[in-house]
C-alpha positions in Angstrom: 50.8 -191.2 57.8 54.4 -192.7 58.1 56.2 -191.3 61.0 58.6 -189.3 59.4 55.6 -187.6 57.2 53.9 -186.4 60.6 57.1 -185.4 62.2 57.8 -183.1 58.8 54.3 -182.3 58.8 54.2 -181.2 62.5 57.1 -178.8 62.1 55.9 -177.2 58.9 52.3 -176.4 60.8 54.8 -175.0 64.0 56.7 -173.0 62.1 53.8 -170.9 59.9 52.0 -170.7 63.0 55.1 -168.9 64.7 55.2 -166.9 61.7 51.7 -165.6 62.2 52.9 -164.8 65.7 55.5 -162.9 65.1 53.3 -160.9 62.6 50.1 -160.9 64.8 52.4 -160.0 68.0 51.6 -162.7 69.8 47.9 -162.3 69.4 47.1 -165.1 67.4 44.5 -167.7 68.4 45.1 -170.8 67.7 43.1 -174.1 68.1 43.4 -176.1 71.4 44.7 -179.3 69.4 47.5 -177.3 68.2 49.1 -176.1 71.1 50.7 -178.8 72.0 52.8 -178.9 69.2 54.3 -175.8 69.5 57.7 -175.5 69.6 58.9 -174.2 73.2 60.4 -171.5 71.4 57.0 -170.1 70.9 55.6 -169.3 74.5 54.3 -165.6 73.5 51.8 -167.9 71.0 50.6 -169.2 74.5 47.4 -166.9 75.4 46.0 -166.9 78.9 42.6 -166.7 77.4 40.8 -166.5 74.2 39.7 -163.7 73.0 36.7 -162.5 70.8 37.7 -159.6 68.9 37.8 -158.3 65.1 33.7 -159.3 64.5 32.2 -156.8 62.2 35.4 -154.8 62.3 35.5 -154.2 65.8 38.7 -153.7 67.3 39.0 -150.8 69.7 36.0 -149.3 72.2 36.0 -146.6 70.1 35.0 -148.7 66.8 32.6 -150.1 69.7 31.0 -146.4 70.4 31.0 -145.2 66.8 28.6 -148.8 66.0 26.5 -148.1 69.3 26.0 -144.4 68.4 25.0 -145.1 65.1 21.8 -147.3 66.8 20.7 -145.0 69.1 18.7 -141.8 68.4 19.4 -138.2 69.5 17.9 -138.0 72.5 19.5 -142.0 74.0 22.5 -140.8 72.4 22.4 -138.0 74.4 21.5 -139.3 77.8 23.8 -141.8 77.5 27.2 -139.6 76.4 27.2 -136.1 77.2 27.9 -134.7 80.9 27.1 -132.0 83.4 26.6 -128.2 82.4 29.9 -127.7 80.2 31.4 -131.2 80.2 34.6 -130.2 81.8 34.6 -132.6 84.1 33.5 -134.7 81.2 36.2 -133.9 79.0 38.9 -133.9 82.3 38.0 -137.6 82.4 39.9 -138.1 79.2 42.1 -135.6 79.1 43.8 -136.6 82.2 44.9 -140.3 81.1 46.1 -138.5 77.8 48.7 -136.9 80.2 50.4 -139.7 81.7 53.5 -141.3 79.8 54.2 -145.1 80.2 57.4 -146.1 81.5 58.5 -148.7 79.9 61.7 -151.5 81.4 63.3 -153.8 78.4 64.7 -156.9 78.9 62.3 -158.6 81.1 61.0 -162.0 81.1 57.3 -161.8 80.4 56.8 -165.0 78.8 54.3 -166.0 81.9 51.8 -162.9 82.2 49.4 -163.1 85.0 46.5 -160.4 84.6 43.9 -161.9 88.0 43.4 -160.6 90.8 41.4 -161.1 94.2 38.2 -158.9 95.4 36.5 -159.5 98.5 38.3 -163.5 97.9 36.7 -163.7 93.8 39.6 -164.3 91.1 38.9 -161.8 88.6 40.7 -162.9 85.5 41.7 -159.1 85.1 41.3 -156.3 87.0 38.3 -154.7 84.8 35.2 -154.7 86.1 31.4 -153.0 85.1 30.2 -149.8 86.8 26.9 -150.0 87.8 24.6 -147.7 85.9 20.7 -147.3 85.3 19.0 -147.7 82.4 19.8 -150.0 80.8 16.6 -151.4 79.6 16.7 -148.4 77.4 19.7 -149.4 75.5 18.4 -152.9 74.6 15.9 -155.8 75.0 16.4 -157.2 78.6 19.5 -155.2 78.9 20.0 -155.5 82.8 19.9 -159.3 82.4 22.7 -158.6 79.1 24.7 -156.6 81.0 25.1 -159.3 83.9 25.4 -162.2 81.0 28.1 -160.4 79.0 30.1 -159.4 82.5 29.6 -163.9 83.4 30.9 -164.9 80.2 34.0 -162.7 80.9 34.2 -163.8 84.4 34.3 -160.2 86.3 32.4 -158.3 88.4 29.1 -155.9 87.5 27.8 -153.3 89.6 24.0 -153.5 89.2 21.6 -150.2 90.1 18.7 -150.0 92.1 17.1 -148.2 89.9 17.0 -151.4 87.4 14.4 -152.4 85.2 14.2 -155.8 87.2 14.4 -156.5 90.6 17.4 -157.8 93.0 15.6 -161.5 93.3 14.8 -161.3 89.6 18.3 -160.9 88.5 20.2 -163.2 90.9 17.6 -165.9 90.1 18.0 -166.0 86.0 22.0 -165.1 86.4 23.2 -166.8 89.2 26.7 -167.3 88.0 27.0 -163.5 87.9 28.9 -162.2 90.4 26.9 -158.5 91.3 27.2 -156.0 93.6 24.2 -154.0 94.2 24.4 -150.3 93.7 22.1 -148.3 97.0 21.3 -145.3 97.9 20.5 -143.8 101.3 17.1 -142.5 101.0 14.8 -140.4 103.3 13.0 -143.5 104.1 15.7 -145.6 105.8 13.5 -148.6 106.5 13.5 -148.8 102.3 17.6 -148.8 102.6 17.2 -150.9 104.7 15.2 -153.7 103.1 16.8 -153.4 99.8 20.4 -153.5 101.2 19.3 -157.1 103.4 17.3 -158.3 99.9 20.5 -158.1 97.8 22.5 -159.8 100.3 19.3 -162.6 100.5 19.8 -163.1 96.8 23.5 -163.6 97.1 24.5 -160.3 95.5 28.4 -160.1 96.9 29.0 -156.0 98.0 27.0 -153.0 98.2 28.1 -150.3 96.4 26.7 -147.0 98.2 27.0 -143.9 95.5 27.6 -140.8 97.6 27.6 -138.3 95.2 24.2 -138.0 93.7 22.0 -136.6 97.1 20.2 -134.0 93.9 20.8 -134.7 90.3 23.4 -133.0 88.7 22.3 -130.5 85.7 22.4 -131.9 82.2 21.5 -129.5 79.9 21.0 -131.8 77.0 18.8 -134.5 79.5 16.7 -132.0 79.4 16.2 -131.1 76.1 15.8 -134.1 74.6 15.2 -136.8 77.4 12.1 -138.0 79.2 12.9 -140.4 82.0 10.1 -142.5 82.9 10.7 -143.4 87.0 8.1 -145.7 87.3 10.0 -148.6 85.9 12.3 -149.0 89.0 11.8 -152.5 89.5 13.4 -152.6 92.9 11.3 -149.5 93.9 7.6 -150.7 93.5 7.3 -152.5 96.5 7.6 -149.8 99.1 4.4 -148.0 98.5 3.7 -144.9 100.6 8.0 -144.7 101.2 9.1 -141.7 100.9 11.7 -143.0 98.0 13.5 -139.7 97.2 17.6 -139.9 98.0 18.0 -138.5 101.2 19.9 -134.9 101.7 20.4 -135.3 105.2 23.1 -138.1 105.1 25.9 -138.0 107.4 28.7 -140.3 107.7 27.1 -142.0 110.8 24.8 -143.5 108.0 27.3 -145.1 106.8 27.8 -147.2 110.2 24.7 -147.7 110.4 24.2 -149.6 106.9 27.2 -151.1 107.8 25.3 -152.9 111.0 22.2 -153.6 108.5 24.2 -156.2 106.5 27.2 -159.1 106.6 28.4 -158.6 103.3 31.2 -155.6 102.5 30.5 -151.8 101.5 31.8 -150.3 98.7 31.2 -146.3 98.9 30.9 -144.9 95.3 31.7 -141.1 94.5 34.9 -140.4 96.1 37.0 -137.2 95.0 38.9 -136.1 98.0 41.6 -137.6 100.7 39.6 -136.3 103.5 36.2 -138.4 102.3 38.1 -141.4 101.8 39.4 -141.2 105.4 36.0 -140.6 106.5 34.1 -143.8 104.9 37.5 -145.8 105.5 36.8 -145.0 109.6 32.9 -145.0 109.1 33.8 -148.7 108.3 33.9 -148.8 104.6 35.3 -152.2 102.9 36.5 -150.2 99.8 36.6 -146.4 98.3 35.2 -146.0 94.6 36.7 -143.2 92.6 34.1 -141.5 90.7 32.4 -138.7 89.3 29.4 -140.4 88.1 31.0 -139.9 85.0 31.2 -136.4 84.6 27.5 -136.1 85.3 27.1 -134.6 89.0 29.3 -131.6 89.5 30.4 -130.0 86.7 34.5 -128.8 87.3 35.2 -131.6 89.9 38.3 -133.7 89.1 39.0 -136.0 87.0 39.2 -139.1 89.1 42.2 -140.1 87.4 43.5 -137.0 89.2 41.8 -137.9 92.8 43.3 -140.9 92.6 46.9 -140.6 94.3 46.1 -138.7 97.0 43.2 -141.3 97.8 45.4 -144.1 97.8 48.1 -142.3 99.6 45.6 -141.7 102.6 43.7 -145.1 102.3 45.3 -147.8 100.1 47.1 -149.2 102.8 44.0 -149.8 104.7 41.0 -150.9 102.1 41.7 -151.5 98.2 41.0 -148.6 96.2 38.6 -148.6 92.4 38.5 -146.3 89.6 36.3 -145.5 86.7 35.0 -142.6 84.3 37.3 -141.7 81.2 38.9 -145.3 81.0 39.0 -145.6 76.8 42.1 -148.5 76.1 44.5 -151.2 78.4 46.6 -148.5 78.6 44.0 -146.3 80.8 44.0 -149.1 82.9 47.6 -149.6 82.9 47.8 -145.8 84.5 45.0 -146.6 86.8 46.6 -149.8 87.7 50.2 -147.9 88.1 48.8 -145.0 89.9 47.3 -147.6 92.6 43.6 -148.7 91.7 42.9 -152.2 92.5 40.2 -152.7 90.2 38.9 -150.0 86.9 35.9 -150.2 86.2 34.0 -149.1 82.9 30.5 -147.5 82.6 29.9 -146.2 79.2 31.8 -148.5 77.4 29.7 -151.2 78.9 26.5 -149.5 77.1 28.0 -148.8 73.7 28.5 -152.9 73.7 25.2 -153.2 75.2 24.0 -151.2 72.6 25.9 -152.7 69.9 25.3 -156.5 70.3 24.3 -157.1 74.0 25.9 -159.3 76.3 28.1 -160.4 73.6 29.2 -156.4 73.1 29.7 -156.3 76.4 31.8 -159.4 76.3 33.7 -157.9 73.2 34.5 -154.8 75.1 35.9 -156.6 78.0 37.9 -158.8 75.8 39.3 -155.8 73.9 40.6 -153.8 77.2 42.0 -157.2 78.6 43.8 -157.9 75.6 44.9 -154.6 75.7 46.0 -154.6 78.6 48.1 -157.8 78.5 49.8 -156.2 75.0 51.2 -153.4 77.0 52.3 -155.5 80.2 54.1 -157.3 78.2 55.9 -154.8 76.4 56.5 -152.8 79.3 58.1 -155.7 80.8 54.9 -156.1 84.2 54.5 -159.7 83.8 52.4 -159.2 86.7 49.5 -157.3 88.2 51.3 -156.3 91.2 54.9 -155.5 88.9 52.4 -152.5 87.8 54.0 -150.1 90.3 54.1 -146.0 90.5 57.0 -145.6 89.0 55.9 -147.5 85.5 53.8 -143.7 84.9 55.0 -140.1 84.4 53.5 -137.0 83.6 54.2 -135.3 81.0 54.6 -132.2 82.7 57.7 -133.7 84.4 59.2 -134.1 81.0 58.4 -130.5 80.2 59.9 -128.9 83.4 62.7 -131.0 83.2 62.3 -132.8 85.8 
């Protein structure tokens, strides 16, 4: 092609492609052998990652949980969405984010957005990570080993329970690329907390995340109508025959010490609602607090985490980073989260629905959605940054009401 052709033709290819930006907002993908001849004007066509979304029609998580409901029958369905007793604390979840107003600042250069972040010295490519929850085997084919491919791919972290279908070693030995922290309990028999705590840290599992909040089950109502959970396949149980392997009732704080002397790696504590807890684990030596609720599936009428939040990292975030799920829908839930001082938000539900809906790949598609979510409104909030996500970038809409 003569050289004045390919200049000609160069330009014409640069300028539709920055008028598909401008029309896709900046969400365009566009093929690697293009990008370099995109005029600098154009940086906004510059993604940080590509992203996998629009498949089937899939664009938000809740295009995700209308495809995974329409798989699962009543009684999965059930188990896997509805809450405690009445659902308030279910519905709080939500309703709380709902309440919070974004606080926008114009006129800010966010032409270089940076969405990682560190935990425990990993790069997270966005501060979203997966909840650890049980079951999953339920929701599809090998779906503890999807779960950890489809949180790989995406390059986060994913909390994986001890009550899994497949054990610690078996997991960290087909996904070693995963980066998991274990999920524990403290149960009666501690030489079984114990052993499984120094087993995930054998097989290179990087936290334990000890869930406070779950010493009896919570009542769920629709669980037991239409659920029959099967306990015998808890992988990582079997090998402690004659264990007493109920979750202890008698835990104190001092056993958190004491797990703390049992392994190198750092512990997470999981189930946090109050100030006063948080500066209990933080001085009982925990690593990091976890706000949670177990999803609105333990106490019925406790917070919403999103409200436990800022008084949590008020007494603690100075200290030990501070993580959030339950109720997080969008990038803008985690925008809030982010603003209101989580370090990492983590989903649980919307893991499952794109666990449900295409394995690892859904689970992949539902990370991708919330990141690119989440870097649409950073960059139109003017937060080119992670840490330019500060307090005062959230409101409540109650302060708009009163005036204030």
């Amino acid at each position: 092609m003569p050289f004045y052709s390919k200049c000609l033709h160069t330009y014409l290819l640069s300028q539709i492609f920055l008028y598909l930006g401008y029309l896709c907002q900046g969400n365009l993908i566009i093929p690697d052998n293009m990008i370099s001849n995109l005029p600098d004007r154009a940086p906004h066509l510059r993604l940080t990652r590509e992203i996998t979304v629009g498949k089937d029609n899939i664009y938000s998580l809740r295009d995700i949980e209308s495809a995974a409901n329409e798989k699962l029958d009543a009684g999965l369905r059930d188990y896997l969405n509805r809450g405690a007793q009445n659902e308030i604390t279910l519905g709080a979840n939500r309703e709380v984010f709902n309440r919070y107003r974004i606080i926008p600042r114009y006129m800010v250069d966010v032409s270089k957005r940076n969405l990682t972040v560190q935990l425990f010295g990993e790069t997270l490519p966005a501060p979203i990570g997966v909840s650890p929850f049980g079951r999953r085997h339920l929701f599809y084919k090998d779906g503890d080993y999807e779960v950890a491919i489809g949180a790989a791919k995406f390059g986060t972290v994913v909390g994986v329970s001890s009550g899994s279908s497949v054990t610690i070693e078996e997991l960290a030995e087909r996904e070693p690329n995963a980066m998991k922290w274990f999920q524990i309990f403290i149960f009666s028999d501690r030489n079984m907390t114990k052993d499984m705590a120094q087993r995930a840290e054998r097989a290179g599992y990087k936290a334990l995340v000890l869930t406070v909040d779950h010493n009896s089950g919570g009542i769920r109502y629709h669980d037991t109508k239409s659920v029959k959970v099967n306990n015998s396949d808890r992988a990582n149980y079997r090998p402690y025959t004659g264990a007493n392997k109920g979750i202890a009732n008698d835990v104190t704080w001092d056993d958190v010490k004491w797990l703390k002397r049992q392994v190198q790696i750092p512990v997470v504590i999981k189930g946090v609602l109050t100030a006063g807890d948080a500066r209990l684990a933080v001085n009982s030596g925990a690593d990091a607090i976890f706000v949670s609720n177990h999803g609105g599936r333990q106490i019925d009428g406790v917070p919403a985490t999103l409200e436990a939040l800022p008084e949590i990292v008020s007494e603690v975030g100075r200290e030990v980073d501070v993580y959030l799920d339950g109720g997080v829908r969008n990038g803008n839930d985690i925008f809030k989260a982010l603003a209101l001082g989580a370090k990492v938000v983590f989903v649980g539900r919307p893991a499952a629905w794109g666990l449900v809906y295409n394995g690892s790949e859904g689970v992949n598609t539902v990370l991708d959605i919330l990141y690119k979510e989440l870097d649409n409104v950073m960059a139109i909030a003017g937060t080119p940054t992670i840490r330019s996500i500060s307090r005062s970038r959230v409101r409540s809409a109650d302060d708009y009401r009163k005036g204030v």
